[in-house]
N, C-alpha and C positions, 0 to 999 in steps of 0.2 A: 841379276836384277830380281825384286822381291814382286812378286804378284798379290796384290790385293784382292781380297776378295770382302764382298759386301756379302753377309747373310741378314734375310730379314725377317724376321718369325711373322708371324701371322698374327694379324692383330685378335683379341679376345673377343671374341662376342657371344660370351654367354649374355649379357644383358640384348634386348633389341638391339640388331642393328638401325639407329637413327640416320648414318650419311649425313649426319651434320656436325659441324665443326664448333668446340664449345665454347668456345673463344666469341663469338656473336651470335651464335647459335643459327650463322647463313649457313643453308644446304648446298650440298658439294655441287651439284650441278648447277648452281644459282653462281659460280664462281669461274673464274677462267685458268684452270689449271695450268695450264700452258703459261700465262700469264704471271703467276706466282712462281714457277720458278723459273722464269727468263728464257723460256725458251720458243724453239716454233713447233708451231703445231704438227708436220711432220717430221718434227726429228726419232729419230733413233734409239733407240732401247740403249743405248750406249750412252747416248747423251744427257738423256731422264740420267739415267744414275748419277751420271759425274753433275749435272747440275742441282740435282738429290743432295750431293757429300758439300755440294758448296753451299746450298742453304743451310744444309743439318749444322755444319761448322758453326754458323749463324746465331741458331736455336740450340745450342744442345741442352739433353734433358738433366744436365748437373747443375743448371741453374734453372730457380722453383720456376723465376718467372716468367721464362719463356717454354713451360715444360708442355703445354699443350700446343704451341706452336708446332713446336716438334715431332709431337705425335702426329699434326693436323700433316705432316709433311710425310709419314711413315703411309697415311693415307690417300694422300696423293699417287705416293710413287708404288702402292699397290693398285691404283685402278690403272696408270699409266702403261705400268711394264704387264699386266694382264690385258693381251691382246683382245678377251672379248669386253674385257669391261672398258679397254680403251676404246671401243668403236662404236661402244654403247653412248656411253660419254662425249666421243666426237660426234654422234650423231644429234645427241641433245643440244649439245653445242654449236651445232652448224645451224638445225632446228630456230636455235635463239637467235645467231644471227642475222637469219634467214625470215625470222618476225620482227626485229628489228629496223630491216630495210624495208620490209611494208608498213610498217610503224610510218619511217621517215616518208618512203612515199605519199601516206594516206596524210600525214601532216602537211606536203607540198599540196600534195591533190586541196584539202580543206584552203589550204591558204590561199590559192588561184579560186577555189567557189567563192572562199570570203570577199576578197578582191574585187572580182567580177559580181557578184553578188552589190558592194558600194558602190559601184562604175553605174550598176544600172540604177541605183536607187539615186544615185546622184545625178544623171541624166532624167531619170524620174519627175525628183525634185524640180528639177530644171526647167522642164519643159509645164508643167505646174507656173513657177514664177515666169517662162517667156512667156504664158497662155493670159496670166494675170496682168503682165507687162502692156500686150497687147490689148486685153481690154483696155487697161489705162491711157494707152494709146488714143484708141476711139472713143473712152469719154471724155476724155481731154480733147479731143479733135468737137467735139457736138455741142462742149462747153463756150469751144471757144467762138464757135461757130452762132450760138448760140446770143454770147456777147456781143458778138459780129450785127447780129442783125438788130439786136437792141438797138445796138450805137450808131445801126445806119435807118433805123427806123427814129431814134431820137435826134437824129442829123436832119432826116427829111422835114423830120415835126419844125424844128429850128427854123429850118430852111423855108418853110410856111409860114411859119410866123412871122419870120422877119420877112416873106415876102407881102403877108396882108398888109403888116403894120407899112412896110414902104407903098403900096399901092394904097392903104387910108391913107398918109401921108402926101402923096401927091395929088389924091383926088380931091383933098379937105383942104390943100395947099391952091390948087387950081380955080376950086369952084369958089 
């Protein structure tokens, strides 16, 4: 049985090393390595490579148009299988998840201030129009009251009238 062996040269860096991929020009740790070549985050230095030879397969650098792909993958599986730049990396990466989830929290947290924040402005409001309600209430009640007495004061007036005019009437009818 024939044993494979992957050798990987070092990538060049006599220009800056930028750690950004020239394909979008997204930086490496803005990206989830793990993620790009289908694997889990603790796999095995065994498994990085073989899932390494099945992207590379993918990208290889004999075709123009995938040629930085390819490379973007050479650098991958150089911070991956270097233990400290792997932990470096996992660490950044945990870092961002870990910002993430208080991202999400702080977005629950605002949503329940907002919420609660409406509930009281709307009970606010509320109690505003049952205050306004209520006055309506009482001037509507002093209106009516009001009416009331007119119509029992214009009743009495009536009620006088017709009783002079009946008591002239019988006096002038009598005498």
């Amino acid at each position: 049985m024939n044993n494979f062996v992957l050798k990987v040269a070092p990538l060049n860096y006599d220009e800056k090393c930028s750690a950004t991929f020239t394909k979008d020009d997204t930086k490496i740790e803005d990206l989830n390595l793990y993620e790009i070549l289908e694997i889990e985050a603790n796999g095995a230095a065994v498994n990085i490579k073989k899932a390494y030879r099945k992207k590379a397969l993918q990208c290889h650098p004999d075709n123009p148009n995938v040629a930085k792909e390819f490379h973007q993958l050479l650098k991958i599986l150089e911070i991956l299988i270097d233990e400290t730049a792997r932990k470096a990396y996992d660490r950044v990466l945990k870092g961002r998840k870990e910002a993430a989830l208080r991202h999400k929290e702080l977005e629950n947290k605002r949503r329940k201030l907002k919420e609660d924040l409406e509930a009281r402005e709307k009970r606010a409001s509320g109690n505003f129009k049952n205050k306004s309600d209520d006055q309506k209430l009482k001037e509507e009640i002093e209106r009516l009251c009001k009416e009331g007495s007119k119509q029992v004061e214009e009743e009495i007036e009536k009620i006088n009238k017709e009783l002079k005019e009946h008591l002239s009437k019988r006096n002038g009818t009598s005498t």
